[in-house]
C-alpha positions, 0 to 999 in steps of 0.5 A, spaced: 694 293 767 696 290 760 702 294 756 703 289 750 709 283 750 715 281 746 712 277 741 708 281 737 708 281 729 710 286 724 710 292 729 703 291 732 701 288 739 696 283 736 690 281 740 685 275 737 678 275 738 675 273 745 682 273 748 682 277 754 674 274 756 673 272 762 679 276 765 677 281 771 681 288 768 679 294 771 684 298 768 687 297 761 693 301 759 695 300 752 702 301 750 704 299 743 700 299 736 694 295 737 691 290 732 685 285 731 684 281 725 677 281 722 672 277 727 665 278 731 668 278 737 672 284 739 677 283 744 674 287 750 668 286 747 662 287 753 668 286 759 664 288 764 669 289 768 672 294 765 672 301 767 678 306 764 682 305 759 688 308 757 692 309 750 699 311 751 703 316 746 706 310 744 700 306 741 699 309 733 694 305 731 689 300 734 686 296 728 679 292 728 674 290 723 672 295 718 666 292 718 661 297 722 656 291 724 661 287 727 663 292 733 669 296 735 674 294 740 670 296 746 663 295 744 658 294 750 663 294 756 657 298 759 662 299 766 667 302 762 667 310 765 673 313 763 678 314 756 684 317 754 687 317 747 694 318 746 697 323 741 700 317 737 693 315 735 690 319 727 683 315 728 678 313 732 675 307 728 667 304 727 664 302 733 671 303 737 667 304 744 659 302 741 654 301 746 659 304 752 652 306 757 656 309 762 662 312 758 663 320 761 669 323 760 673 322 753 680 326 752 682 324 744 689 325 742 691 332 739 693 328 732 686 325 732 685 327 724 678 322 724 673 320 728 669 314 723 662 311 723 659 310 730 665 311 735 661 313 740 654 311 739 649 309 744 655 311 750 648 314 753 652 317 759 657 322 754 654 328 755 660 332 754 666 332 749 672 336 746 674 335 739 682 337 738 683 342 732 686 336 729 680 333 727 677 335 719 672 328 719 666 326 724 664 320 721 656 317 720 653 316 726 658 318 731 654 321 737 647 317 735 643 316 740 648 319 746 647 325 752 651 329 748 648 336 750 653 341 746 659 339 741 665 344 738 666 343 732 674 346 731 676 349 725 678 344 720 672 339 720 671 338 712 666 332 713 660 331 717 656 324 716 649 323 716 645 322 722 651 324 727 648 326 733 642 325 739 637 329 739 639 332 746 644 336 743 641 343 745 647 347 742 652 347 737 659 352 736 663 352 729 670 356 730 670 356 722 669 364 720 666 361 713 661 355 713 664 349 711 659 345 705 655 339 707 653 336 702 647 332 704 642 334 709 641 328 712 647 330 717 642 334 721 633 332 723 628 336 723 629 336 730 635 339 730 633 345 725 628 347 730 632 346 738 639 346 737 642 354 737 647 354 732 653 359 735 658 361 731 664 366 730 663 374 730 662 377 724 660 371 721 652 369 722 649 373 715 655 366 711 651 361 715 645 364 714 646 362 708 649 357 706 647 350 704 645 346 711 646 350 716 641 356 713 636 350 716 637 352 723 631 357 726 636 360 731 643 362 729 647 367 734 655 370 734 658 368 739 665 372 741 669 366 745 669 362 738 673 363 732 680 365 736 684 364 731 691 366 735 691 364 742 698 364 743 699 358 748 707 360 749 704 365 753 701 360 758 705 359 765 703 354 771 705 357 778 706 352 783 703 354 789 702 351 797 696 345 794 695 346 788 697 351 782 694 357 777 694 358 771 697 365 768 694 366 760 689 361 759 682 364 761 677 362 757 681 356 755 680 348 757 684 344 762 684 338 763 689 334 769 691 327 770 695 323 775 702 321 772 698 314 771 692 318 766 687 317 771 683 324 770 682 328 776 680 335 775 677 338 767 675 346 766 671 347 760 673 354 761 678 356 765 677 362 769 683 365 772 682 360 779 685 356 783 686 349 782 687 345 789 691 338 789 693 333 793 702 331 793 704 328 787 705 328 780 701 331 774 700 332 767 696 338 766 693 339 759 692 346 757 689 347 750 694 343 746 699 345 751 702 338 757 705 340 763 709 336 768 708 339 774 710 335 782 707 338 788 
């Protein structure tokens, strides 16, 4: 575990290239604002040793290269399997967790605004994520070449690149009643126009069949589980009960439950009323934008 040290410059937990090479970490917490002057070797590039990494509240920024081709921080840790991004962080930089071949499981931060060129490209193994309603930018190339079957895009996306996803992708959900505009048809393929089943909210479908882009996509459906505009999250409660607890009011939406360390132990895209079974101790339960501590 490494949480930053005292003699950081100017706010930032400074890490230089190649520091951390040949050092066995498995887990990686990261606990202060994060930066790595300009080079071609990243700090945690290619540790194959890596396996979790976790971004605390705390951290505001982790800084790399704005150099696409350079790499990201975590470029090609091809053991890495699990990441947090805490809520402190705004944006996802270029080629942040590039190459990642066994990356799965992915909770961004609830104040991410920008997800920058090919953040997740090439993580072949990712095949589902949640985008919080914060983010309104998906950079170019950011889910190229990836598992991702199906995405939501939330409702304040404003700005999609070009060639973003795979050609896995089988379906896409908008929660935005009115098509946002795409200035340039590169962001989807032919391949996607025809395979991919675009699903967006009730009463919304004749707009997108007509508006620029998305009008390409052969298969448009109204969905009723998208577009909820008012989902009162201070109605949700948590009952505690012997092994684990429920949920009252969060149907429908995802949970997510960590240890107190940020390790992942149970996700729900969808949760349906039932209960959920722990072992003692203490979590972190992630309800939509809701956090909850709870001790069994």
């Amino acid at each position: 575990m490494i949480e930053g040290y005292d003699g950081y410059y100017n706010g930032y937990f400074v890490v230089y290239e190649s520091v951390f090479k040949d050092c066995p970490i498995t887990n990686l917490y990261l606990g202060r604002k994060f930066y790595c002057p300009g080079s071609y070797n990243p700090p945690f590039k290619g540790m194959n040793t890596l396996e979790t990494v976790t971004i605390g509240n705390g951290v505001t920024a982790i800084e790399d290269v704005e150099d696409y081709a350079a790499g990201g921080v975590f470029l090609d840790c091809i053991n890495l399997t699990d990441v947090i991004i805490g809520d402190g962080i705004q944006a996802i930089y270029p080629a942040t967790f590039k190459d990642c071949k066994k990356l799965k499981n992915v909770t961004i931060g609830n104040n991410v605004e920008a997800i920058y060129t090919g953040a997740f490209m090439g993580c072949t193994s990712l095949t589902n994520i949640t985008i919080p309603q914060s983010v309104n930018l998906i950079g170019d190339l950011v889910f190229k070449n990836t598992g991702l079957i199906s995405i939501t895009i939330p409702r304040y996306v404003r700005i999609i690149g070009e060639d973003v996803f795979s050609s896995a992708l089988s379906s896409i959900y908008l929660m935005n009643k009115s098509p946002f505009a795409i200035p340039d048809e590169k962001c989807f393929t032919n391949y996607h126009y025809v395979n991919t089943t675009l699903y967006v909210p009730v009463g919304s479908i004749e707009k997108y069949k007509q508006a620029v882009v998305w009008k390409n996509f052969w298969n448009i459906q109204e969905c009723d589980n998208i577009g909820i505009d008012d989902i009162d999250e201070s109605s949700i409660s948590l009952e505690v009960m012997r092994g684990g607890i429920r949920l009252i009011g969060a149907e429908r939406i995802p949970i997510a439950i960590y240890t107190i360390n940020g390790i992942l132990v149970e996700k729900i895209d969808k949760y349906t009323g039932e209960d959920i079974f722990l072992d003692k101790g203490i979590y972190i339960v992630s309800v939509g934008n809701k956090t909850m501590k709870i001790k069994l």
